[in-house]
C-alpha positions in Angstrom: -14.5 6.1 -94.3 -15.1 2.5 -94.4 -17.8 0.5 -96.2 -20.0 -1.1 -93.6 -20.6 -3.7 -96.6 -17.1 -4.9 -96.1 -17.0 -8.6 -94.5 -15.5 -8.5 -91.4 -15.0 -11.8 -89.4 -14.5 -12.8 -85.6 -10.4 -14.5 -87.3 -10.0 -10.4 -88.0 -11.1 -9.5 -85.0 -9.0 -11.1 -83.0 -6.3 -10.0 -84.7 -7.6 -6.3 -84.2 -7.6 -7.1 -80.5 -4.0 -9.1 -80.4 -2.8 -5.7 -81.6 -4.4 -3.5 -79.3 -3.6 -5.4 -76.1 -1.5 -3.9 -73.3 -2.4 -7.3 -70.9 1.0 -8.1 -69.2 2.8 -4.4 -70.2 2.9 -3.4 -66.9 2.9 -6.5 -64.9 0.5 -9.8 -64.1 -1.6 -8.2 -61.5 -1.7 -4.7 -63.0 -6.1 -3.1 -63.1 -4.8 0.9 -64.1 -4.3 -0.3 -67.8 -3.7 3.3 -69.7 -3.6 4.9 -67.1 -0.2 4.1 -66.0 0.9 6.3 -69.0 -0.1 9.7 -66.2 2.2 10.6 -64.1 3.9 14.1 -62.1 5.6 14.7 -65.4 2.2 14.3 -67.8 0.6 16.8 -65.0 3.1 18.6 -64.8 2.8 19.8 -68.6 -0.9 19.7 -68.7 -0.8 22.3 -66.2 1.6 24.4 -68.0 -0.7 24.7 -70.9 -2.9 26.9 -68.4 -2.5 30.4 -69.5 -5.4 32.3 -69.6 -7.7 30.2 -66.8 -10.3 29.9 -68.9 -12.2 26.7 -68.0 -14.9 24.6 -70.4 -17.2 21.8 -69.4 -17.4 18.8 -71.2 -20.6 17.1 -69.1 -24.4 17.3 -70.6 -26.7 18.2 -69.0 -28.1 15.6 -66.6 -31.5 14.6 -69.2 -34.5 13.6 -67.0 -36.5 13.2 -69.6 -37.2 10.0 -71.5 -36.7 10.3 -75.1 -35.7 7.4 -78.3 -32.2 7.6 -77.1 -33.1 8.0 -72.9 -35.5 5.0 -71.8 -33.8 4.8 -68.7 -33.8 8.8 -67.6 -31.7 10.0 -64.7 -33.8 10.5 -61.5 -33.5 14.6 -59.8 -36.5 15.3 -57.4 -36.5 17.7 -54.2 -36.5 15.8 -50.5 -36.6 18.7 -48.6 -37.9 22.0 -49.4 -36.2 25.5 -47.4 -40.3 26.4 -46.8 -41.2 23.1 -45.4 -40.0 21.1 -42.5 -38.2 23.1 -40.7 -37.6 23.2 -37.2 -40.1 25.3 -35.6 -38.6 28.9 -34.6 -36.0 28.1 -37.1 -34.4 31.3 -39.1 -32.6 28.6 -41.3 -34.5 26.6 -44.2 -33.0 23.6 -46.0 -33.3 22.2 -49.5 -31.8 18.8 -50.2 -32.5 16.4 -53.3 -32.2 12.7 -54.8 -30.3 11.9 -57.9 -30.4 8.6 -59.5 -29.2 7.4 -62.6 -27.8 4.4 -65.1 -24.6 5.8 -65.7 -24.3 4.2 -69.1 -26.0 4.4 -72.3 -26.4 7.0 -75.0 -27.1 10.5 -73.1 -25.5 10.8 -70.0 -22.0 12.0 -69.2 -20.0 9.3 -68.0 -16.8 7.5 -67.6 -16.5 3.6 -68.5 -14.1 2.0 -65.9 -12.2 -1.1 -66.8 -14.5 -3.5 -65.4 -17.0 -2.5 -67.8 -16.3 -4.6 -70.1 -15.3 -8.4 -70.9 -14.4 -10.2 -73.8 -14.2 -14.0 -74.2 -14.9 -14.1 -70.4 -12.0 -12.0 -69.7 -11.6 -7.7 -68.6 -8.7 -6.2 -69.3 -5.1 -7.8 -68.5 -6.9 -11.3 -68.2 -8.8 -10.9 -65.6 -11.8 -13.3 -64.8 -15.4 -11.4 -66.3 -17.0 -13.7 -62.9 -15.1 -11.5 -60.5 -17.5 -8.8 -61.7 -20.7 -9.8 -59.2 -23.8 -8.0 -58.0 -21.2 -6.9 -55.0 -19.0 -5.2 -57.4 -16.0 -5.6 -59.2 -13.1 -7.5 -57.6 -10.4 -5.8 -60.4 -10.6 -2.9 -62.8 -12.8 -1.0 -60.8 -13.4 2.9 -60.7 -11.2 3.0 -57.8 -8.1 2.6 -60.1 -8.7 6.1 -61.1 -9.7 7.7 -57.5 -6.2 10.3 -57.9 -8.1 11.6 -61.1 -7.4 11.6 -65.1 -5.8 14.7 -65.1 -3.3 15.5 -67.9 -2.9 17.3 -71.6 -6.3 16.8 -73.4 -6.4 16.9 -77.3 -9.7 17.7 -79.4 -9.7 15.4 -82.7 -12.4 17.5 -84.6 -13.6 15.0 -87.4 -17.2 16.5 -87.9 -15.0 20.1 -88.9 -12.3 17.7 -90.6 -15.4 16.6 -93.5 -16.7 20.1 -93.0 -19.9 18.9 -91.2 -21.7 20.0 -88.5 -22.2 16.4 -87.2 -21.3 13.2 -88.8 -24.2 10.6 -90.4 -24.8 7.5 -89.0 -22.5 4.9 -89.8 -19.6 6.9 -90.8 -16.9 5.4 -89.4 -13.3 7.4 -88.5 -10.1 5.9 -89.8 -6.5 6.2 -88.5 -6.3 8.5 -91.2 -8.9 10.9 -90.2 -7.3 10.8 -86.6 -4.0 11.6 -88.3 -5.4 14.5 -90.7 -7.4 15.7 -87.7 -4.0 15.8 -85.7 -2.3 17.9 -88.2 -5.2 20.1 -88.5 -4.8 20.5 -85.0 -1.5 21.3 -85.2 -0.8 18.9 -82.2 0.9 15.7 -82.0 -0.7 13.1 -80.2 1.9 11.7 -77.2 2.3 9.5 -74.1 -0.7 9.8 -71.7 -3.0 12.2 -73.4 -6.7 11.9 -72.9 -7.9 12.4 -77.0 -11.3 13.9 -77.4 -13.1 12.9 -80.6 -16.0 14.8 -81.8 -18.5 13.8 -84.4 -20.8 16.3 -83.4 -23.5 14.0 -81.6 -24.2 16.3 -79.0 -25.3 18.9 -81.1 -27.2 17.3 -83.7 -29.6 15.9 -80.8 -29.5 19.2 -79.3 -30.1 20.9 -83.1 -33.0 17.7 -85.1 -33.8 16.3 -81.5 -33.2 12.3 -80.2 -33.2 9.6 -82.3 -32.0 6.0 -81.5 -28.7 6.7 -81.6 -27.4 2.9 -80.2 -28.8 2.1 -83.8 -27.8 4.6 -85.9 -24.4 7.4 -85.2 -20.9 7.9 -86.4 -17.7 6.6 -85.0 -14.2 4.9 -84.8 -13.8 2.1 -87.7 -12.0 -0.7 -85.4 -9.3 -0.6 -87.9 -8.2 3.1 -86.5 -7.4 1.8 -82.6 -3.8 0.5 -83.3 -3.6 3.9 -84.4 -4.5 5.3 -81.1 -2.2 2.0 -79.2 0.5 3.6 -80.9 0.3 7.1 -79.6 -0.1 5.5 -76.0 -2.8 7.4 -75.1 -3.7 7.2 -71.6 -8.1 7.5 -72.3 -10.4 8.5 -74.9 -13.5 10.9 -74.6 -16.7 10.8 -77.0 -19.4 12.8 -77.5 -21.4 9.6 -78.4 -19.5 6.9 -77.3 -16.8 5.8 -80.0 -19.3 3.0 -81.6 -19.9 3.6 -86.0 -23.4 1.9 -85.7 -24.2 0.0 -88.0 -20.7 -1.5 -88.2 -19.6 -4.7 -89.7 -19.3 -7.2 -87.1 -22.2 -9.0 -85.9 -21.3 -11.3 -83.3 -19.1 -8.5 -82.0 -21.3 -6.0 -79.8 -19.5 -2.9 -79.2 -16.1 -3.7 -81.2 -14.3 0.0 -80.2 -15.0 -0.8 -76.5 -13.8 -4.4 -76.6 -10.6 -2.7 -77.9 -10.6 0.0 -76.2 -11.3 -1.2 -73.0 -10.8 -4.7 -72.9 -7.4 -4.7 -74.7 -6.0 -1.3 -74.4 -6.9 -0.4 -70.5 -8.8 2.6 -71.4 -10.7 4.3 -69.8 -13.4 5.8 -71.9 -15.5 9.3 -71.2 -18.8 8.9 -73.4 -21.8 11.3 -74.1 -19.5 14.0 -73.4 -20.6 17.8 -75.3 -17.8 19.1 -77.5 -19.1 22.0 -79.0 -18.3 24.4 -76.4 -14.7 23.1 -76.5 -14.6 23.1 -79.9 -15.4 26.5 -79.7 -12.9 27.8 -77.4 -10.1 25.9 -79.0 -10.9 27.6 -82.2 -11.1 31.5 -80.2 -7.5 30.5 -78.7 -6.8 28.9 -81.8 -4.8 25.7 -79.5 -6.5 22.1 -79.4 -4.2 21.3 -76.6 -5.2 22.0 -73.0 -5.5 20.8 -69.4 -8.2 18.1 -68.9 -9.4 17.1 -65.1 -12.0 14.5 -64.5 -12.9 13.4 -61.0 -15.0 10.6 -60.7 -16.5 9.5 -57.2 -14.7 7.4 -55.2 -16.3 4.2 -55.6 -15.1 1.0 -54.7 -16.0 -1.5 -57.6 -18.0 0.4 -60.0 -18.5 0.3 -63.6 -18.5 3.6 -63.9 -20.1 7.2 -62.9 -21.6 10.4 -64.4 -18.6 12.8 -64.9 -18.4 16.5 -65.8 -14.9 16.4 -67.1 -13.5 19.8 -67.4 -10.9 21.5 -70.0 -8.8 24.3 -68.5 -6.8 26.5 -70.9 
């Protein structure tokens, strides 16, 4: 764990990022980033590790409720009811509904595309942040991942690492914890694998309750991404979204996205729920399994709720 008291300056930084960056490793014009790590042969194997066809969710539940950590609350109402409306002499009734939602921020599930995210003007490979307009994105949109993430998954338990139900705000998870957590495992990390990390977020707002958790929750010390560049991982899950808050850089807003995002070309699943996963790795006593995430086919998005799905 590292000291949030440490001085950490933009000079650092940049050298954090330098050595995260994939911009040019697979070519000029290239808006997959990571993603080019998944091919036949990383499906292939991910479906292998289907035995007993038991399959977990990773997606919350959609929360239409505001709360310290939900200002902006995901929209669900009923525009059409099976009673109501129908066409007269009709046997048939219809139901149909709305849902709307931000799909960032603290509580719903959701997948960060590329585009999400610029630093020093740039997204990831270089890419002008301006071809990002009210339109859409011109590169590094959600499209780039319209075949799926589908490959082997990995669970990185840190909260069971420490023996805690759910890390406290601030902690901050170093290449070291990933490693121990790996070994704990008993999985190495390898080309194109979606890692889960859990600090146990989820459940300690489903245990004490919300709290302003974009002020105060555990996660990834910036320090432990070259870790995770060197496995060549093809995208990384959360179930809070990979940020230590308070961390140590102040004119740096979300350091493990910048990273992440920016310089690596992941693409990043926050606000997932890890418990029940957690769970069934520990009954099949594997932290290895197949992971399938199919986001909407969107042309130009930042992003969209997900319910990604771990198939053992």
């Amino acid at each position: 764990m590292t000291s949030q008291g440490d001085a950490a300056t933009s000079a650092e930084f940049d050298s954090l990022f330098r050595s995260c960056s994939n911009w040019g490793r697979w070519g000029p014009g290239d808006t997959k980033g990571a993603l080019n790590t998944v091919g036949p042969e990383q499906r292939i194997a991910a479906a292998a590790l289907v035995r007993s066809g038991v399959a977990v969710p990773c997606g919350r539940t959609l929360a239409t409720e505001a709360a310290a950590d939900n200002p902006s609350p995901a929209l669900h109402y009923l525009t059409q009811l099976p009673s109501l409306d129908n066409v007269p002499g009709s046997r048939v009734g219809v139901a149909g509904d709305f849902i709307g939602l931000a799909c960032h921020g603290e509580v719903q599930s959701h997948l960060d595309a590329l585009c999400h995210i610029s630093f020093d003007g740039r997204l990831y490979n270089g890419w002008p942040a301006g071809s990002v307009t009210m339109a859409g994105a011109a590169h590094c949109g959600l499209e780039v991942a319209s075949e799926g993430i589908i490959s082997r998954g990995v669970l990185l338990d840190i909260a069971t690492l420490h023996g805690q139900r759910w890390l406290p705000g601030g902690f901050t998870i170093s290449a070291d914890d990933l490693a121990a957590a790996e070994t704990a495992a008993g999985v190495s990390v390898r080309t194109g694998d979606v890692v889960l990390i859990r600090t146990g977020q989820a459940l300690r707002r489903e245990v004490a309750g919300p709290w302003d958790s974009a002020r105060e929750k555990a996660g990834l010390d910036p320090h432990a991404m070259p870790w995770l560049k060197d496995h060549d991982v093809a995208a990384l899950g959360f179930d809070g979204d990979g940020e230590s808050e308070p961390h140590g850089y102040a004119d740096i807003a979300a350091p493990i996205h910048v990273l992440g995002i920016t310089a690596m070309g992941l693409h990043f699943f926050d606000a997932l729920t890890l418990e029940p996963l957690a769970d069934e790795c520990a009954r099949q006593q594997r932290a290895e399994f197949m992971f399938a995430a199919l986001p909407v086919r969107a042309t130009g998005a930042t992003g969209c709720a997900v319910n990604p799905v771990a198939l053992f």
